[in-house]
Every structure is written in structure tokens, then in C-alpha cells.
N, C-alpha and C positions, 0 to 999 in steps of 0.2 A: 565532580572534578575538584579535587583540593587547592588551594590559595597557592601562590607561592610568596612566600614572604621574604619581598626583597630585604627589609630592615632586617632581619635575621639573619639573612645570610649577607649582610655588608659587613654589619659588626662581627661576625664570626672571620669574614675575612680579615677586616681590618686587625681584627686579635692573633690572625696568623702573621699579621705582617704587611701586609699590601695598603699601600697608601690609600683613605677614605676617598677620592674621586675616582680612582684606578674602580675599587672594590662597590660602590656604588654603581656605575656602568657595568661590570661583571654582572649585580645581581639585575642591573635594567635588561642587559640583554639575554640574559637565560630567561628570566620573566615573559619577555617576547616569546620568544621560542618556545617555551614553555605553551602559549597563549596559544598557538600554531596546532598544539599537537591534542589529537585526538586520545582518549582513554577508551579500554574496552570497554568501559561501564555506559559511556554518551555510544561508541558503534553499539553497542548492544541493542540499548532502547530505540535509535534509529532503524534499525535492521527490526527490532520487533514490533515498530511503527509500522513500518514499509509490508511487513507480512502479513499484519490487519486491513491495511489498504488492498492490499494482492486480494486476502480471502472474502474480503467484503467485495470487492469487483466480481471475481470470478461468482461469489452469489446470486449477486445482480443480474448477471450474465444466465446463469443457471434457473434461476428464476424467470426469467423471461423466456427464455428457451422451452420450459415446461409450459407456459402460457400459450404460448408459439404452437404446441404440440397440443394439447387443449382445442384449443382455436382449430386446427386443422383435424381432430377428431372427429370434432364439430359437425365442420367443413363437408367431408369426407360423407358423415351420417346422413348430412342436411342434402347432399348431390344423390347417395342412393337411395332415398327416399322419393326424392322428385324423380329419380328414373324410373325405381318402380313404380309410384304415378303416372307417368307416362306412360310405361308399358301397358299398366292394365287398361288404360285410357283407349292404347290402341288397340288393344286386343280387341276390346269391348267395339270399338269402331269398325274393325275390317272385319268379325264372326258374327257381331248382332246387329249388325245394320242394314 
């Protein structure tokens, strides 16, 4: 975001004409105002802050998810294994017993 240079723009007033505390206040309160306002260049990097925070989330998110899914592979493999242990368990119990 560029300066505003009050001193430059008093004297340029004052060279128009405009009384030096009149044109002093002129350039205090454009300065404010000035101070207020947003440039595309600061939305920009904010807006491309914000979308690195988004895609680093949604990672996170994604990442865990896949883990999540893993885990429940797992899961899944580790329950039909123990069924079919069981099964054979009874087979083996109610025909060879």
C-alpha cells in the first residue's frame, strides 16, 4: 500500500491557493480516509492467505478421513477373520464331536 504524503499534498494546496491550516486538515483528513481503505494488492494476499488456510484444512480433513478408512479396513478384515474362526471352530464342534 503506498504513503500518502500529507506534506506534499499541503504545499501543493497551499500553492493553489488554500490557506496552510485549511490545506493541512485537507491533507490530515484524506490521509485518514486514505488509512480506511483497502487496495487490491492487501484483498489479494488476504484472500490468498485464507485459501491456504481453506486447502490446508480441507487436507487435514482428507487426511484423516483416509485414516478413518484404513482403520475401518482394518476393522472389517480383523471381524471376518474372527468369523471365519469361529465358524470353523463350530463346524469342527457340531461334525467332529
Amino acid at each position: 500500500m503506498a504513503l500518502f504524503d500529507t506534506l506534499q499534498v499541503t504545499t501543493e494546496l497551499v500553492s493553489a491557493g488554500i490557506e496552510r491550516n485549511q490545506a493541512e486538515s485537507i491533507a490530515k483528513s484524506i490521509a485518514k480516509v486514505q488509512g480506511d481503505t483497502v487496495t487490491k494488492d492487501y484483498l489479494d494476499l488476504r484472500l490468498s492467505e485464507l485459501e491456504l488456510r481453506i486447502t490446508s484444512a480441507i487436507n487435514r480433513e482428507l487426511t484423516a478421513l483416509k485414516m478413518d478408512s484404513q482403520f475401518t479396513k482394518w476393522t472389517n478384515k480383523a471381524i471376518l477373520l474372527s468369523l471365519g474362526i469361529i465358524t470353523s471352530a463350530l463346524i469342527k464342534i457340531a461334525f467332529f464331536h
